[in-house]
C-alpha positions as protocol buffer text, in pm:
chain_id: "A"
residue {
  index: 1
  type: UNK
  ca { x: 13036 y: 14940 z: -20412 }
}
residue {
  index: 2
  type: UNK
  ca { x: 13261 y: 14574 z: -20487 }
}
residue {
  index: 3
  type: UNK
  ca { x: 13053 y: 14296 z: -20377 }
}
residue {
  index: 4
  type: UNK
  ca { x: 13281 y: 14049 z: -20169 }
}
residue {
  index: 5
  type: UNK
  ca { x: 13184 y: 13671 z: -20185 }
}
residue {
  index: 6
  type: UNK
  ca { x: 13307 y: 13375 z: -19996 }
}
residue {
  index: 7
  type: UNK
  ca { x: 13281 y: 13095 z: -20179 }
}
residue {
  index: 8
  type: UNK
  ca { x: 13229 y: 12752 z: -20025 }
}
residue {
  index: 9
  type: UNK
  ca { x: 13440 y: 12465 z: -20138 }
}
residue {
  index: 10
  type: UNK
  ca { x: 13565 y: 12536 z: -20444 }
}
residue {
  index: 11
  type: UNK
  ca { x: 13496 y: 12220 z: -20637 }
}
residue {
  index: 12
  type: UNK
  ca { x: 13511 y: 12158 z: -20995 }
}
residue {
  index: 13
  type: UNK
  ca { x: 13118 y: 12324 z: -21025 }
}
residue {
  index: 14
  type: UNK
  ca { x: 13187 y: 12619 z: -20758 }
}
residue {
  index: 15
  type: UNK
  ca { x: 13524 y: 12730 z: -20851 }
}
residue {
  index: 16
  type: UNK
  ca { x: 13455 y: 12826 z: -21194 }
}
residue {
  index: 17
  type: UNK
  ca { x: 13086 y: 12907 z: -21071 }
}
residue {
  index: 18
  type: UNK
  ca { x: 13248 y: 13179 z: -20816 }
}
residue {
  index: 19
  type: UNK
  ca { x: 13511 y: 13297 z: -21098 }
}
residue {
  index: 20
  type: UNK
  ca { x: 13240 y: 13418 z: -21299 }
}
residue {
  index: 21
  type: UNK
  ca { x: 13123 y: 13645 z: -21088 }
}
residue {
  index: 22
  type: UNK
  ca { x: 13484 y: 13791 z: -21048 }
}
residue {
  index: 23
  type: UNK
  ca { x: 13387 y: 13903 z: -21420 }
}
residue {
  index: 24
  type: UNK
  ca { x: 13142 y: 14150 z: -21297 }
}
residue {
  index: 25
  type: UNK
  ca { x: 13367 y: 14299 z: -21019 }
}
residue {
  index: 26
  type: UNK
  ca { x: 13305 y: 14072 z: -20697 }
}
residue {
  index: 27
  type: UNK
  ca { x: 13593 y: 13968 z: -20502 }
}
residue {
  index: 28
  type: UNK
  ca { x: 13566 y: 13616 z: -20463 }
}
residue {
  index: 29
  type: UNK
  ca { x: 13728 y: 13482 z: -20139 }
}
residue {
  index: 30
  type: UNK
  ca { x: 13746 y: 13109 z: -20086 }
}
residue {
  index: 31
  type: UNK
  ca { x: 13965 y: 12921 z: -19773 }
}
residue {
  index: 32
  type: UNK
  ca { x: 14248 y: 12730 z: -19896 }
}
residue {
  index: 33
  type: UNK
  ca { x: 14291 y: 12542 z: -19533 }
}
residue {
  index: 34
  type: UNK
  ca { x: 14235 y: 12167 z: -19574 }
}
residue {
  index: 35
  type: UNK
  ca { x: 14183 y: 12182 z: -19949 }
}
residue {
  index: 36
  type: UNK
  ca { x: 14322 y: 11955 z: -20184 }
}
residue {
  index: 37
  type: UNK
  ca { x: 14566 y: 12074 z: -20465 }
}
residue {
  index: 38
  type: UNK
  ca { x: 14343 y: 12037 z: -20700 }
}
residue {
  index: 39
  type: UNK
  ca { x: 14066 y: 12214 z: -20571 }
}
residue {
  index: 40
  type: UNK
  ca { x: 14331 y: 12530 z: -20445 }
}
residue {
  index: 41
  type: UNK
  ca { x: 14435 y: 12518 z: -20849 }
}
residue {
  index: 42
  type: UNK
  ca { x: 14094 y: 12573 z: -20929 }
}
residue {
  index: 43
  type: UNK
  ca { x: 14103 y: 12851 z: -20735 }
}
residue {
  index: 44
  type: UNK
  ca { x: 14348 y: 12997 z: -20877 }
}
residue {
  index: 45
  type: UNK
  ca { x: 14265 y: 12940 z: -21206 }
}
residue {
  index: 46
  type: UNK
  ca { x: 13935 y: 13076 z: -21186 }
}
residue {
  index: 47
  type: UNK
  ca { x: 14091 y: 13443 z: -21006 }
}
residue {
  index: 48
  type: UNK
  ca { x: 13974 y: 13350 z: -20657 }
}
residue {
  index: 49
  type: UNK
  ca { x: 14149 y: 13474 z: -20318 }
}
residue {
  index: 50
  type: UNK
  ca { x: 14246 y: 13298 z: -20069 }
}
residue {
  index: 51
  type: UNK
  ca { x: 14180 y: 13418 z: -19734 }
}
residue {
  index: 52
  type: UNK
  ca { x: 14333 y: 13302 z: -19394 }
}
residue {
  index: 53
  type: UNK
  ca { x: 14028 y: 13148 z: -19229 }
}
residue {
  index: 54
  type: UNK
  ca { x: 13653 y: 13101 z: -19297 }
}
residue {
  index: 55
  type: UNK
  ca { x: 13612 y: 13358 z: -19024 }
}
residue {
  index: 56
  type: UNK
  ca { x: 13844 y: 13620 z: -19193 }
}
residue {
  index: 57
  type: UNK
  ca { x: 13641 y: 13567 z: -19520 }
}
residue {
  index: 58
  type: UNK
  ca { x: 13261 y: 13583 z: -19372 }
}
residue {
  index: 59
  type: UNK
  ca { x: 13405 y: 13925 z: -19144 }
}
residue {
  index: 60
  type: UNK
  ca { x: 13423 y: 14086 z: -19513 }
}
residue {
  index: 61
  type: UNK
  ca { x: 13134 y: 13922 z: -19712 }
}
residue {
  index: 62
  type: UNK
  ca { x: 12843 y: 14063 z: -19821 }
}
residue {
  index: 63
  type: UNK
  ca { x: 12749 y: 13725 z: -19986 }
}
residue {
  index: 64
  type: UNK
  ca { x: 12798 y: 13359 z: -19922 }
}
residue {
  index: 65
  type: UNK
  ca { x: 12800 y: 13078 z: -20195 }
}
residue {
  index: 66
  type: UNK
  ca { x: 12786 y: 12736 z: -20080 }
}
residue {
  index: 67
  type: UNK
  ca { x: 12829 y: 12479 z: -20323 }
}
residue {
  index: 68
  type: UNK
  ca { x: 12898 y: 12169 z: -20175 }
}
residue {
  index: 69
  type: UNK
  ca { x: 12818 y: 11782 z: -20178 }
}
residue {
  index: 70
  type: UNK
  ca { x: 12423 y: 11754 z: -20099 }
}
residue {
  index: 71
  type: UNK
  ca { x: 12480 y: 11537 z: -19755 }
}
residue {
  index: 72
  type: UNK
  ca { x: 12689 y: 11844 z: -19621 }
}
residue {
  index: 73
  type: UNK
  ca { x: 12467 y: 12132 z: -19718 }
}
residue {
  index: 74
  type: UNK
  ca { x: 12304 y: 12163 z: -19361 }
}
residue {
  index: 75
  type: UNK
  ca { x: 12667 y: 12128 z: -19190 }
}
residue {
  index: 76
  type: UNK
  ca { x: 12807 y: 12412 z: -19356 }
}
residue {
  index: 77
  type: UNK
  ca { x: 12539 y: 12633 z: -19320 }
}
residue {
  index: 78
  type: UNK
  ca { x: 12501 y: 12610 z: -18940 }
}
residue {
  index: 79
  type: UNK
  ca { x: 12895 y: 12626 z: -18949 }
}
residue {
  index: 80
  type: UNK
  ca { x: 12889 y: 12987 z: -19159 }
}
residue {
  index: 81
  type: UNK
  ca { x: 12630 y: 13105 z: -18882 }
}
residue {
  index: 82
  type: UNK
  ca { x: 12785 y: 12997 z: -18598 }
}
residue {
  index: 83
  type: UNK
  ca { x: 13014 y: 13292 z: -18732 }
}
residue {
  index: 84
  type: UNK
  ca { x: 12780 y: 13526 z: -18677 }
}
residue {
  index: 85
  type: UNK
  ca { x: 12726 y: 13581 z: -19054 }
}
residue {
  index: 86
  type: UNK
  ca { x: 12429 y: 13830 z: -19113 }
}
residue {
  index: 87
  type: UNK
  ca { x: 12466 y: 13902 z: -19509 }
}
residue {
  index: 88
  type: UNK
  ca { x: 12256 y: 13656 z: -19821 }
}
residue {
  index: 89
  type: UNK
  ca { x: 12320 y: 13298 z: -19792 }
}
residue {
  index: 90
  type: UNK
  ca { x: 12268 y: 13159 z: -20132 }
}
residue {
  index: 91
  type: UNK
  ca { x: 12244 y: 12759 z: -20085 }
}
residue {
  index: 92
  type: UNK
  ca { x: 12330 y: 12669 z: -20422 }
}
residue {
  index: 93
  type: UNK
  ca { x: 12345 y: 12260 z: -20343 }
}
residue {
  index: 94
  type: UNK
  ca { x: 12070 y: 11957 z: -20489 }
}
residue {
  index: 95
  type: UNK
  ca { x: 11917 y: 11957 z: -20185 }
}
residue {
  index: 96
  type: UNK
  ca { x: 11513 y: 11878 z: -20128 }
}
residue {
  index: 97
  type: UNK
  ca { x: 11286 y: 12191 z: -20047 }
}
residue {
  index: 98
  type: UNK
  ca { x: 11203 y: 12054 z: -19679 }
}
residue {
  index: 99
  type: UNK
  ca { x: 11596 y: 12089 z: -19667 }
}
residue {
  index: 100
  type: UNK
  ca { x: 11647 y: 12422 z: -19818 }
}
residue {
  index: 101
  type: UNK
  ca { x: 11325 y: 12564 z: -19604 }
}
residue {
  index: 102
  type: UNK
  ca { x: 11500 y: 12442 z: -19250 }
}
residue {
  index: 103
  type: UNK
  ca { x: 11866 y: 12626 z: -19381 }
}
residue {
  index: 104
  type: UNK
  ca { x: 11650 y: 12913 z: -19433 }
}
residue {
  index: 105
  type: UNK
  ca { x: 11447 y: 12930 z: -19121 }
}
residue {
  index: 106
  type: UNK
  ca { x: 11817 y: 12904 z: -18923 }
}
residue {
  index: 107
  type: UNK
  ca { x: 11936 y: 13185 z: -19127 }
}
residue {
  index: 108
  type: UNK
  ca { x: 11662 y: 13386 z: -19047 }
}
residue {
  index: 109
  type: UNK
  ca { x: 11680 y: 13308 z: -18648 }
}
residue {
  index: 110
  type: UNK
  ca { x: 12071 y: 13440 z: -18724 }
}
residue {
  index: 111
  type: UNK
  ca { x: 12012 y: 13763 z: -18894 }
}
residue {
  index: 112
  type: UNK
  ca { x: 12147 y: 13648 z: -19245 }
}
residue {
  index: 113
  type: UNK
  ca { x: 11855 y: 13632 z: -19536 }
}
residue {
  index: 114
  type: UNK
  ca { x: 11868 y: 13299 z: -19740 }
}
residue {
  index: 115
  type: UNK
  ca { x: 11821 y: 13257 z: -20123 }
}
residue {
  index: 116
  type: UNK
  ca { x: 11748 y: 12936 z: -20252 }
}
residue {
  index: 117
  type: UNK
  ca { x: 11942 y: 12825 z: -20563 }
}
residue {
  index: 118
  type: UNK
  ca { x: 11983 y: 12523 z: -20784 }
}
residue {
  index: 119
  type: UNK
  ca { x: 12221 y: 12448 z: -21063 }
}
residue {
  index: 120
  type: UNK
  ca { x: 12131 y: 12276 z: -21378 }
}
residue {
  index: 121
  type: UNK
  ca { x: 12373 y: 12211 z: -21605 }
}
residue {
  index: 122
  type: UNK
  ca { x: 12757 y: 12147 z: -21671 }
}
residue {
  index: 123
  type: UNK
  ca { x: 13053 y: 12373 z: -21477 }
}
residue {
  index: 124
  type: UNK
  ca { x: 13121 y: 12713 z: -21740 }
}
residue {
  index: 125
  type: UNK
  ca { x: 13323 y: 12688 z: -21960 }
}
residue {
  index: 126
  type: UNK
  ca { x: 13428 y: 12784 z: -22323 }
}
residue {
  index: 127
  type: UNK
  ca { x: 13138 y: 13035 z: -22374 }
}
residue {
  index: 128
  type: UNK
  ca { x: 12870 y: 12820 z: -22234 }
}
residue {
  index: 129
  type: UNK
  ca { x: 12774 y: 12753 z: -21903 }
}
residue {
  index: 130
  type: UNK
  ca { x: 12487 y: 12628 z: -21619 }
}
residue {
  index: 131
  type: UNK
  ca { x: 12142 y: 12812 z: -21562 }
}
residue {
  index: 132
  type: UNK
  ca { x: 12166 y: 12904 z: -21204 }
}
residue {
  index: 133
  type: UNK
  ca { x: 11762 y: 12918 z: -21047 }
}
residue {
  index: 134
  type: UNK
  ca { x: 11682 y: 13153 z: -20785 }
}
residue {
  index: 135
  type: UNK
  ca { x: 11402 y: 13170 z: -20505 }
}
residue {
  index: 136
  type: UNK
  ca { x: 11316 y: 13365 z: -20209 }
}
residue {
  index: 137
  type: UNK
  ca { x: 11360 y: 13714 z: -20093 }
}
residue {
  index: 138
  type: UNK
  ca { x: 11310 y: 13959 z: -20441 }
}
residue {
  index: 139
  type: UNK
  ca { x: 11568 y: 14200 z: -20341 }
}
residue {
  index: 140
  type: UNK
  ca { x: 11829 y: 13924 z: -20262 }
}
residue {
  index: 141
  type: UNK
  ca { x: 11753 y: 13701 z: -20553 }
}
residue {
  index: 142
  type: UNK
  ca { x: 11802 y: 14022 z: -20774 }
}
residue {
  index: 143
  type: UNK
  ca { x: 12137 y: 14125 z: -20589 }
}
residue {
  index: 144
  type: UNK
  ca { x: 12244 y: 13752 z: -20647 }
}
residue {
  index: 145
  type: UNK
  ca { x: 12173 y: 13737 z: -21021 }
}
residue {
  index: 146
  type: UNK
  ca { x: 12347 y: 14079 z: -21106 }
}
residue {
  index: 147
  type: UNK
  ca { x: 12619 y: 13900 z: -20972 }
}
residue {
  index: 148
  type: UNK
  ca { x: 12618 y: 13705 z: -21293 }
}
residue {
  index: 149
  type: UNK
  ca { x: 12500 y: 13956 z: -21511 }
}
residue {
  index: 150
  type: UNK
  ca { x: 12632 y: 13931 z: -21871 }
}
residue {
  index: 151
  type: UNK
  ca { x: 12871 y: 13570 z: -21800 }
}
residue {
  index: 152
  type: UNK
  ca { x: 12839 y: 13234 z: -21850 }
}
residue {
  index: 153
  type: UNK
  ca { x: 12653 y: 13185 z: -21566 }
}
residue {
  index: 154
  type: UNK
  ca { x: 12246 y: 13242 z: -21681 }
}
residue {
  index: 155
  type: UNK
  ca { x: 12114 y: 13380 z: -21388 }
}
residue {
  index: 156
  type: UNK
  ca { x: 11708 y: 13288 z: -21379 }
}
residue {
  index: 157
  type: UNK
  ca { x: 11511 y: 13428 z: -21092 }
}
residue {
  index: 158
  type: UNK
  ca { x: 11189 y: 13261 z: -21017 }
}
residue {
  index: 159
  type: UNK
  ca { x: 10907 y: 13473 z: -20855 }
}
residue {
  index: 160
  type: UNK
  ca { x: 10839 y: 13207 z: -20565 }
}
residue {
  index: 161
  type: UNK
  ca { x: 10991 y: 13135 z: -20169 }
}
residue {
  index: 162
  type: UNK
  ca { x: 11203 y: 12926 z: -20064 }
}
residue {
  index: 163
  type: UNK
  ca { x: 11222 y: 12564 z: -20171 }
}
residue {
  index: 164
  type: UNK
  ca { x: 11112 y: 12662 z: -20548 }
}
residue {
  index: 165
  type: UNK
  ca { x: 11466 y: 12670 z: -20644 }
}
residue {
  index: 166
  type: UNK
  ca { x: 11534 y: 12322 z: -20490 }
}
residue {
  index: 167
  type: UNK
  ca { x: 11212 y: 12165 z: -20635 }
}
residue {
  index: 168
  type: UNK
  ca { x: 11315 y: 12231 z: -21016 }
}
residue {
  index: 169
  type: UNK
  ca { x: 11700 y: 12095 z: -20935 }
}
residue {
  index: 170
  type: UNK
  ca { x: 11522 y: 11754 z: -20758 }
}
residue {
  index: 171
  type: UNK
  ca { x: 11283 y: 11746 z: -21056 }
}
residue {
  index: 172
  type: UNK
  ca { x: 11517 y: 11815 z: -21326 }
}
residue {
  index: 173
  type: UNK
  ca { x: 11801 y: 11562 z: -21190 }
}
residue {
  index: 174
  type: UNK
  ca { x: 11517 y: 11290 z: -21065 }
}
residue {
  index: 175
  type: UNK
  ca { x: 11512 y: 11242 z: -21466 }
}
residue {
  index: 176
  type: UNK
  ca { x: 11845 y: 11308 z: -21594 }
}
residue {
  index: 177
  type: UNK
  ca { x: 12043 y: 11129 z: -21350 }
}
residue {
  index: 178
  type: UNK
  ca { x: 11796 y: 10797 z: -21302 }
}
residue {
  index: 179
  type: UNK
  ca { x: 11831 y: 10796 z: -21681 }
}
residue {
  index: 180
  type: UNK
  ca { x: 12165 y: 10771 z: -21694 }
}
residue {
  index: 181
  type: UNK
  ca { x: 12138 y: 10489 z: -21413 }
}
residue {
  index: 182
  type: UNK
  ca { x: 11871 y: 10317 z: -21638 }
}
residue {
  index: 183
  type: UNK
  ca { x: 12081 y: 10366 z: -21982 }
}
residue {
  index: 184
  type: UNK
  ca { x: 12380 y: 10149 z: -21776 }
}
residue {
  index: 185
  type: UNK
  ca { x: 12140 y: 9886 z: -21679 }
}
residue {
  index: 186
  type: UNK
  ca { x: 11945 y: 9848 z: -21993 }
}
residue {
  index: 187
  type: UNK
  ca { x: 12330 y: 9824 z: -22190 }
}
residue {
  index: 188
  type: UNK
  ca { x: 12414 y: 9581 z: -21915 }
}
residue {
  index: 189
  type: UNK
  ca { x: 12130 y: 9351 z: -22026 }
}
residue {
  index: 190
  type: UNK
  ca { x: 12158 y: 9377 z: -22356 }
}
residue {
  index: 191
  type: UNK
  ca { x: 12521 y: 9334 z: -22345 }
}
residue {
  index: 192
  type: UNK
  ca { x: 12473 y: 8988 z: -22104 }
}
residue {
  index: 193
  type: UNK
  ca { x: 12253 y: 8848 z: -22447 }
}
residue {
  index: 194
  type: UNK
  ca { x: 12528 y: 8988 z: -22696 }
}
residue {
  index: 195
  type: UNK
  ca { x: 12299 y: 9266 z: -22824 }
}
residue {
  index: 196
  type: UNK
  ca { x: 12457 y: 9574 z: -22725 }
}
residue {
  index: 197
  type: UNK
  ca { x: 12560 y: 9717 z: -23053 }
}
residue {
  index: 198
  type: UNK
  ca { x: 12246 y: 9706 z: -23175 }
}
residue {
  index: 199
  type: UNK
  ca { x: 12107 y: 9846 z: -22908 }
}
residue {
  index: 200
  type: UNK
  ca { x: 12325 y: 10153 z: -22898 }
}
residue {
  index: 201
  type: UNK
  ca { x: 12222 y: 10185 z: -23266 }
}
residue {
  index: 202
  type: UNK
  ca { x: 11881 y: 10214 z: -23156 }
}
residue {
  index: 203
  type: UNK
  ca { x: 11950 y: 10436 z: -22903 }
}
residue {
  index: 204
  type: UNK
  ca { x: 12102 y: 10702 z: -23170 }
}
residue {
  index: 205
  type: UNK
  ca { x: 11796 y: 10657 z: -23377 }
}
residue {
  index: 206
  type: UNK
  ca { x: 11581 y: 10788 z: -23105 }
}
residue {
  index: 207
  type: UNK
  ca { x: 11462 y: 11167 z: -23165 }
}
residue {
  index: 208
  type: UNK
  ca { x: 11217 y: 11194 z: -22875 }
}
residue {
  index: 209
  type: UNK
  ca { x: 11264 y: 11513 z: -22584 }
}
residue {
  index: 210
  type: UNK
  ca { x: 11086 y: 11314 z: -22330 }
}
residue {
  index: 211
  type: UNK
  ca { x: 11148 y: 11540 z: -22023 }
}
residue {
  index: 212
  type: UNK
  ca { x: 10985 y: 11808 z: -22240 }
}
residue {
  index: 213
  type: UNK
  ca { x: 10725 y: 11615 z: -22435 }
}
residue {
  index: 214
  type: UNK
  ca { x: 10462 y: 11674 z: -22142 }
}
residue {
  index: 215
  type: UNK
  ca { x: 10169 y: 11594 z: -22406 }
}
residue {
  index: 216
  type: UNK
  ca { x: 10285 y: 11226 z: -22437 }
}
residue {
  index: 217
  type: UNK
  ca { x: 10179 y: 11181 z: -22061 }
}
residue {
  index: 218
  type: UNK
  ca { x: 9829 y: 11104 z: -22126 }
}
residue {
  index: 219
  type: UNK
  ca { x: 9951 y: 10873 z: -22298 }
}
residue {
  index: 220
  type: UNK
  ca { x: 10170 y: 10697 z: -22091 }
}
residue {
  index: 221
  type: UNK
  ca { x: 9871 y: 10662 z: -21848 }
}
residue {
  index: 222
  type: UNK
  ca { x: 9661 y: 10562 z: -22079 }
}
residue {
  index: 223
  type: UNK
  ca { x: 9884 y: 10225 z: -22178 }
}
residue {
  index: 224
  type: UNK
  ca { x: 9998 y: 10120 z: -21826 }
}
residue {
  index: 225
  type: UNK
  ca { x: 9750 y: 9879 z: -21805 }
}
residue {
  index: 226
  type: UNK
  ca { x: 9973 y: 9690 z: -22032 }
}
residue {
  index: 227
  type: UNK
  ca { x: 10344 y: 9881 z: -21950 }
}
residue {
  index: 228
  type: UNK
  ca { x: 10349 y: 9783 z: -21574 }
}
residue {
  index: 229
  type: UNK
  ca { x: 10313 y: 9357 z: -21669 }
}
residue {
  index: 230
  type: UNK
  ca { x: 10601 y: 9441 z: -21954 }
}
residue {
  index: 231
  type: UNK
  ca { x: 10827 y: 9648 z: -21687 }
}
residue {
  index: 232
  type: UNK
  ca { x: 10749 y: 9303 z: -21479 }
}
residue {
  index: 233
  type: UNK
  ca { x: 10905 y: 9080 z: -21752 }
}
residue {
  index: 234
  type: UNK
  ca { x: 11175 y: 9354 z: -21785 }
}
residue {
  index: 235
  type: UNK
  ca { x: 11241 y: 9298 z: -21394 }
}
residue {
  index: 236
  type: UNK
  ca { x: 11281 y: 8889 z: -21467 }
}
residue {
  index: 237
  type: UNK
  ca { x: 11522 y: 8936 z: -21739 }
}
residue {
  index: 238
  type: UNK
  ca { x: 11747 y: 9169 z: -21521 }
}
residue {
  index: 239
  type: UNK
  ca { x: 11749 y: 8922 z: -21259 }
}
residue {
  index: 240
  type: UNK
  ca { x: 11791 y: 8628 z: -21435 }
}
residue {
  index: 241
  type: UNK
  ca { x: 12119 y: 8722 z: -21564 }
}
residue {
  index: 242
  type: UNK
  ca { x: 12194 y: 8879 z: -21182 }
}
residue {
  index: 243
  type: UNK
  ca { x: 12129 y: 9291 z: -21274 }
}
residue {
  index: 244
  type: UNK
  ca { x: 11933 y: 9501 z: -21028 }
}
residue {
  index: 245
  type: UNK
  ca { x: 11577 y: 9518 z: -21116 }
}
residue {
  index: 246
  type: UNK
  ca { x: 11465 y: 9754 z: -20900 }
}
residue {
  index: 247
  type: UNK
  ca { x: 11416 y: 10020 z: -21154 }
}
residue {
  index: 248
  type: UNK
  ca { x: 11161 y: 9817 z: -21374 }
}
residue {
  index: 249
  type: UNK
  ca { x: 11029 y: 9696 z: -21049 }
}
residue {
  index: 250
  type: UNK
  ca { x: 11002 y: 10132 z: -20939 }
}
residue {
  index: 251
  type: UNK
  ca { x: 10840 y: 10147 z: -21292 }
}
residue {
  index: 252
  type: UNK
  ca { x: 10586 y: 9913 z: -21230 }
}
residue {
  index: 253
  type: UNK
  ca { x: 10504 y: 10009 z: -20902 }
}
residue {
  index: 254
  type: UNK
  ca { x: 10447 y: 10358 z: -21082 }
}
residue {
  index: 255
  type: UNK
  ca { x: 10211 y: 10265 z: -21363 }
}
residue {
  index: 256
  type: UNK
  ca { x: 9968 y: 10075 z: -21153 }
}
residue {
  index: 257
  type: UNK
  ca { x: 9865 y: 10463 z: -21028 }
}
residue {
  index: 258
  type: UNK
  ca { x: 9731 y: 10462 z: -21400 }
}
residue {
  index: 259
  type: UNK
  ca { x: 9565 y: 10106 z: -21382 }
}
residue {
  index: 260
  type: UNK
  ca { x: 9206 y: 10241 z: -21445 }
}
residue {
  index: 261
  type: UNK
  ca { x: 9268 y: 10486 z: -21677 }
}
residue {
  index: 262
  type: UNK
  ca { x: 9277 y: 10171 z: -22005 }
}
residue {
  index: 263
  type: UNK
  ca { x: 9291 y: 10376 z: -22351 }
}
residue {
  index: 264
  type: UNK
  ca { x: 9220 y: 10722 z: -22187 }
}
residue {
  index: 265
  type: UNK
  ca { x: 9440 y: 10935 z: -22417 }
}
residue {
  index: 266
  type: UNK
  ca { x: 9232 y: 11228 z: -22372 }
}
residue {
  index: 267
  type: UNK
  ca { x: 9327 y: 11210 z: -21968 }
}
residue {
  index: 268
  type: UNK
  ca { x: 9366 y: 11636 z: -21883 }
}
residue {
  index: 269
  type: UNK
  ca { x: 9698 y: 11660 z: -21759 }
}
residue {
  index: 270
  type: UNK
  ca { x: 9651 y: 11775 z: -21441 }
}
residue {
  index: 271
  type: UNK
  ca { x: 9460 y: 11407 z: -21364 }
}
residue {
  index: 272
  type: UNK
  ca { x: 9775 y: 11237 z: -21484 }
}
residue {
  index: 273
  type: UNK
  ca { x: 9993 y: 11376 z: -21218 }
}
residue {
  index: 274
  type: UNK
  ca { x: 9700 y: 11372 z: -20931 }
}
residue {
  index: 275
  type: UNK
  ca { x: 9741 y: 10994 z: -20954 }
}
residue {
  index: 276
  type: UNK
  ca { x: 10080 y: 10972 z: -20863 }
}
residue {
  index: 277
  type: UNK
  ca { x: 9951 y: 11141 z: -20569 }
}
residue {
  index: 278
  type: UNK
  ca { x: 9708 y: 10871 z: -20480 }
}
residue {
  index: 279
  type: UNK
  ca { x: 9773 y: 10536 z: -20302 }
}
residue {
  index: 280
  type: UNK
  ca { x: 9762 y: 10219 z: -20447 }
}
residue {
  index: 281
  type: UNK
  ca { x: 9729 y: 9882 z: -20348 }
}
residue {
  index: 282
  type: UNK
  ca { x: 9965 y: 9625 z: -20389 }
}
residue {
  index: 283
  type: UNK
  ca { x: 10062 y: 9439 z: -20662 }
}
residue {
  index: 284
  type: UNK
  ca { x: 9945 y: 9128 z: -20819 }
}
residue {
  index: 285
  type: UNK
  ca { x: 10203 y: 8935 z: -20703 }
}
residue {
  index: 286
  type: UNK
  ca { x: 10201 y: 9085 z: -20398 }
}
């Protein structure tokens, strides 16, 4: 039987998200109604159909896709159920676990079944494409991923509830996008002292993985004794030429979890990240 899908806002992710799973036979149905032109080319493009009303298109779902800015996720979900909408909800947005569990616990006082997604990676396109995560109920995280089966989309369902999903997508873009933020502030310093060239040269001579180096960490702890007072003089030379430092001053605040653990390289792992779970007091300067 054809799997019908409305998809929710079809932005430059979702659109060609939801046309990929037109390759394995769903109808993909989106609402055109106070869309942009850009986004109702998109659409098109990717072989989705419009349908008169969000109403019209949940009355024939079996499956909803919302991908949509983060700060609307909850909207849009209470708006689908106020439908009456009883089929999977698959909340696809970079959204915090406390947020996907309360989206799920109003699906399930409506009759529809949530699964908790997360995207990582760019739109598909070209042969490639995102890995899309998936938590919650078995049976509808399996229905979901055969809706990708064999396109660009990698469909990768994780045996754990609710929130799981979300969790990776926070800790996957708490790196990549802060390091993006801290590459334009650390060229913005450099540049304000004439040294950006040769810092971008350094930056291409760098080989290190460090969101999948997880041995290094020990190591990190072990030398914040002396990383937090250098993240401090980072801090002054942001301000000083009038550049945010509240990312060194973040980083400090971070290492002084470490402060006892001086030269400890053989720290287990699992002690590394129990710190960050543990108060600390305040600063020197503080």
């Amino acid at each position: 039987m054809r799997t019908t899908v409305t998809l929710l806002h079809p932005g430059a992710m979702g659109a060609p998200v939801g046309g990929q799973a037109t390759r394995t036979g769903a109808r993909v149905l989106y609402v055109p109604t106070g869309r942009g032109p850009a986004s109702v080319e998109r659409a098109r493009q990717a072989g989705l159909v419009a349908a008169d009303s969000l109403a019209s298109a949940l009355s024939v779902s079996d499956l909803v896709l919302s991908v949509c800015p983060p700060h609307a996720a909850e909207d849009v979900a209470h708006e689908v159920l106020e439908h009456d909408f009883r089929g999977i909800y698959v909340e696809a947005n970079a959204i915090s676990p406390d947020r996907a569990t309360r989206i799920g616990k109003a699906c399930a006082e409506r009759g529809a079944l949530m699964v908790d997604g997360s995207i990582i990676g760019g739109p598909p396109a070209d042969g490639s494409g995102p890995r899309l995560y998936l938590s919650g109920d078995a049976r509808a995280v399996a229905g979901t991923a055969a809706l990708f089966d064999g396109t660009d989309v990698v469909a990768r369902p994780l045996d754990a509830g609710i929130g799981a999903a979300s969790a990776l997508k926070m800790a996957y873009a708490s790196f990549q996008k802060s390091a993006r933020v801290l590459a334009a502030v650390s060229h913005a310093l450099a540049t304000s002292h004439g040294v950006g060239e040769e810092l971008a040269a350094e930056g291409r001579a760098l080989t290190a993985r460090i969101l999948a180096e997880v041995d290094h960490f020990p190591g990190v702890a072990a030398r914040a004794w002396r990383w937090a007072p250098e993240m401090a003089e980072i801090a002054a030379a942001l301000d000083a030429v009038g550049l945010p430092p509240d990312l060194a001053e973040a980083s400090a605040a971070v290492l002084r979890h470490w402060s006892g653990d001086k030269d400890r390289l053989d720290l287990p792992l699992e002690d590394v990240f129990a710190r960050l779970h543990t108060p600390v007091g305040p600063s020197p300067a503080g």
